[in-house]
N, C-alpha and C positions, 0 to 999 in steps of 0.2 A: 760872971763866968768868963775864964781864959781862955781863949781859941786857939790854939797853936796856930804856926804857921801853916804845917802841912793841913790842917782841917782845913784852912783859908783857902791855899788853895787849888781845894779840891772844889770846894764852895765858888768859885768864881769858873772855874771849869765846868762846872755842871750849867752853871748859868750860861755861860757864852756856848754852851749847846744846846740848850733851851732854846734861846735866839737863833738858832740860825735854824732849827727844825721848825718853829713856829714861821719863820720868814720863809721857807720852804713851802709850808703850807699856804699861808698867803698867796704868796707869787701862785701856784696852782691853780689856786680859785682865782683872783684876779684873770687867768689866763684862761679855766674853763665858760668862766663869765665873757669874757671875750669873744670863745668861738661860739657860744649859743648864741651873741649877738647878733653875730655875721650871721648863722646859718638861719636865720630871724629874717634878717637884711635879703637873702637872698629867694627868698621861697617866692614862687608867683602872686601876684594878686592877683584876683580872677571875682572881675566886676560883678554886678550883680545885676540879671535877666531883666530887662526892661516889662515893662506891664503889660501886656494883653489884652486890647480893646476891644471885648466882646461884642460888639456890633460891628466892627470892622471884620472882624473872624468871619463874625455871619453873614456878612454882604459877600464876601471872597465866596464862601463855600456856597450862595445863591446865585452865582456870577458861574461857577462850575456846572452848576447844573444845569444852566439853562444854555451854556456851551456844547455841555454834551448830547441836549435834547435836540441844538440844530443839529448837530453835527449826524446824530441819528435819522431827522425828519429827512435831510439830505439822502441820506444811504437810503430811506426808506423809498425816497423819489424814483432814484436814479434804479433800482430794482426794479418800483414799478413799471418804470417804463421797458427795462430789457425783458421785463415778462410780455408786455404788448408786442412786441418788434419778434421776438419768440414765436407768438400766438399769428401773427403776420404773417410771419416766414412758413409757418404750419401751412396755414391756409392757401397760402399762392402755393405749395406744396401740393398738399390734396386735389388741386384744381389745374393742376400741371398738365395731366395729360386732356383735359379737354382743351385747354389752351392750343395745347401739340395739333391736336385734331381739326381745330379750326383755323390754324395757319397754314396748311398745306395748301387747301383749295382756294384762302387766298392768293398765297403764292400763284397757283395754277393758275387764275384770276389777272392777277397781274402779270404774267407772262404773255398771256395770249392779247390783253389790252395792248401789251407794248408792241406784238408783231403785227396787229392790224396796225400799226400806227406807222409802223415801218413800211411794212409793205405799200403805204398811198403814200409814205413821203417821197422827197427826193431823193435818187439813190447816192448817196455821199458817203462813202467809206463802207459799201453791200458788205465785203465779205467779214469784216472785221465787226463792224453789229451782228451780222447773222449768226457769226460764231459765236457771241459772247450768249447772244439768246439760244442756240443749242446748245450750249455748254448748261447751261439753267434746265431746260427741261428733258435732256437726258439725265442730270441730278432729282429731276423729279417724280423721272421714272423707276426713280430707285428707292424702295420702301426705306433702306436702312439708311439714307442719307439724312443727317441730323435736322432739326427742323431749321435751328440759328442758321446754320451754312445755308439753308435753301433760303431763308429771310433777308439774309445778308447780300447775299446776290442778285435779290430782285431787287431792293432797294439800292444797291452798287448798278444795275442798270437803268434804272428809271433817273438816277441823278447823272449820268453818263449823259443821257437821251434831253434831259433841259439844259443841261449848260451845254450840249451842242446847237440846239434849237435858239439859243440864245448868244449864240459867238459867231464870227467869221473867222474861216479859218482855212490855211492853204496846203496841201495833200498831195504828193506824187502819184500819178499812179498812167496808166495804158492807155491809149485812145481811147475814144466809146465806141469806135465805129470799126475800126481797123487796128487794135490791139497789140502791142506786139512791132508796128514797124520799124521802130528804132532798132531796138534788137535786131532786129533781121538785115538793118540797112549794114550794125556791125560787124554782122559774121560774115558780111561780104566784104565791108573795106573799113577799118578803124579809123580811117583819117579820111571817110567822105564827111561833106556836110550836114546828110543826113544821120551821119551817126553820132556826132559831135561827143565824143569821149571828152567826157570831162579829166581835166591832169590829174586829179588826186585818184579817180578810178585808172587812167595808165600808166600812173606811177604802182600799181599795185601789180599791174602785168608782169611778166618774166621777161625779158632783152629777149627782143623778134621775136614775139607774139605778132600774130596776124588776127588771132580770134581771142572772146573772152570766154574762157571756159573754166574760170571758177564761179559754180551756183551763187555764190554771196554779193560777188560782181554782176552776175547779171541781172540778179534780181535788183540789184539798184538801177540797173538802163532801165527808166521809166518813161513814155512816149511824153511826158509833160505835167503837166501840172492843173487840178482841183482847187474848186474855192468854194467850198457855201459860205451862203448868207442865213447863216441859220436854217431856218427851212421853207423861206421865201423862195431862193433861185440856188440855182447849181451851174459854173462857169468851167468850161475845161482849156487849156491853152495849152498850144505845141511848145517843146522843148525848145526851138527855134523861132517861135511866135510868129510860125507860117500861118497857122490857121489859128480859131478858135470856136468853141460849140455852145452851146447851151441846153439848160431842159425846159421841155416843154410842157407841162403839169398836164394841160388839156389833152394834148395826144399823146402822151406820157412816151415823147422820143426826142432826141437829140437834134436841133435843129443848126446848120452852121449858120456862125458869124459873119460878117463883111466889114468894109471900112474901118469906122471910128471905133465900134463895136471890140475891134479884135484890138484896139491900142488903150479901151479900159478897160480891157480883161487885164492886158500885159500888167498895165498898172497896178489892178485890183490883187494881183499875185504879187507883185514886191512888196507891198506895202502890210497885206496878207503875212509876209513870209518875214516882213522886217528888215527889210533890204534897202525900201524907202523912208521916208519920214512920214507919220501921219495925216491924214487928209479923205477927202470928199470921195468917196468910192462910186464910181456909176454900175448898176449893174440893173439887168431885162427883171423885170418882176411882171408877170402877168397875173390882174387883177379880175376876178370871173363876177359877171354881174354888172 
């Protein structure tokens, strides 16, 4: 058979389109084979869940329980006890006011112990105790005074009353006998001996003052000076350590001093008052019996 030319080619034409539509095709799939690779390549792996050791499970969740049974028996304690402490608090409650009722007449009790006690001791600071024990039982003459405040106060002078019974200690105050003469020596003349104005009280006077006539000033002009020895003896010295006194327990009065007597008062007062250095105090103690 004769092919012509033009059959030929169309015949080669066809073909060389063939190939290149089929190489088309190719390359495609080559290229969709590619991207399923990669998106292959890229996806997560996600390992796989380790094993479960079900006796291990079980010791954990028997380790919980018994966690939370202390943690219970705790709470369960610690209730019990604020229901006791509750039930306590009831009780001193309900029982309040006979408490109340039987504190008074102690109080009362101890009021009146402390002023026989006062009145045979030595009188060492009368007005300043006596005050403090009227101040008590005119509070307890008062129904509505709380019972604590009336408790507190007798207890506040009963510790007052042994740490003075147990100290020496040294006190301004008036003659025992003749009260008062200092003062009196100043309103006649500031700059006699007897009145012996101390510079920090005439530095308080006004320029040409003759008299002290402010209250607070004169109540500091005290005729000298007090020492108990606890509640053994009671020592009084003049401002000038002209004189000195004593008490007498047995005739319950003021006896003076002489000689030696009046230069270990003087002493027993500095040293009292911190002026000296400590040391060997002499003082009269009379011993009955």
């Amino acid at each position: 058979m004769v092919i012509s030319k033009a059959a030929l080619k169309m015949l080669y034409a066809s073909a060389a389109l063939g190939l290149m539509v089929g190489g088309s095709a190719l390359t495609a799939t080559a290229q969709d084979t590619t991207e399923d690779t990669a998106e292959d390549a890229t996806e997560t792996v996600v390992p796989a869940a380790p094993a479960v050791d079900p006796a291990d499970a079980y010791s954990r969740v028997l380790q919980q329980i018994a966690d939370t049974q202390a943690s219970t028996d705790q709470r369960r304690l610690y209730l019990q006890k604020q229901q006791e402490q509750i039930a306590a608090l009831r009780s001193q409650l309900a029982s309040m006011d006979d408490t109340k009722a039987a504190i008074r007449p102690l109080v009362v009790e101890m009021a009146a112990s402390v002023e026989k006690e006062m009145i045979q001791d030595v009188p060492f600071k009368v007005v300043e105790r006596f005050a403090r024990l009227d101040r008590l039982k005119e509070d307890l003459g008062d129904e509505a005074a709380p019972i604590s405040s009336l408790f507190r106060q007798a207890i506040n002078l009963y510790d007052i009353e042994v740490i003075a019974g147990n100290s020496i200690e040294a006190y301004s105050g008036d003659h025992p006998t003749e009260p008062g003469t200092r003062l009196a020596a100043c309103d006649e003349d500031l700059n006699s001996s007897e009145c012996d104005l101390p510079d920090e009280l005439r530095e308080e006077l006004p320029e040409g003052a003759t008299q002290v006539e402010r209250e607070d000033l004169r109540d500091n002009l005290k005729d000298g000076a007090y020492v108990h020895f606890g509640r053994l003896s009671l020592i009084y010295l003049q401002h000038d350590s002209s004189e000195a006194w004593r008490w007498d327990k047995t005739t319950e009065a003021w006896v003076q001093m002489s000689g030696s007597d009046v230069l270990d008062a003087r002493r027993a007062v500095r040293i009292a008052r911190g002026e000296s250095a400590p040391g060997v105090i002499l003082s009269p103690i009379r011993i009955d019996g």
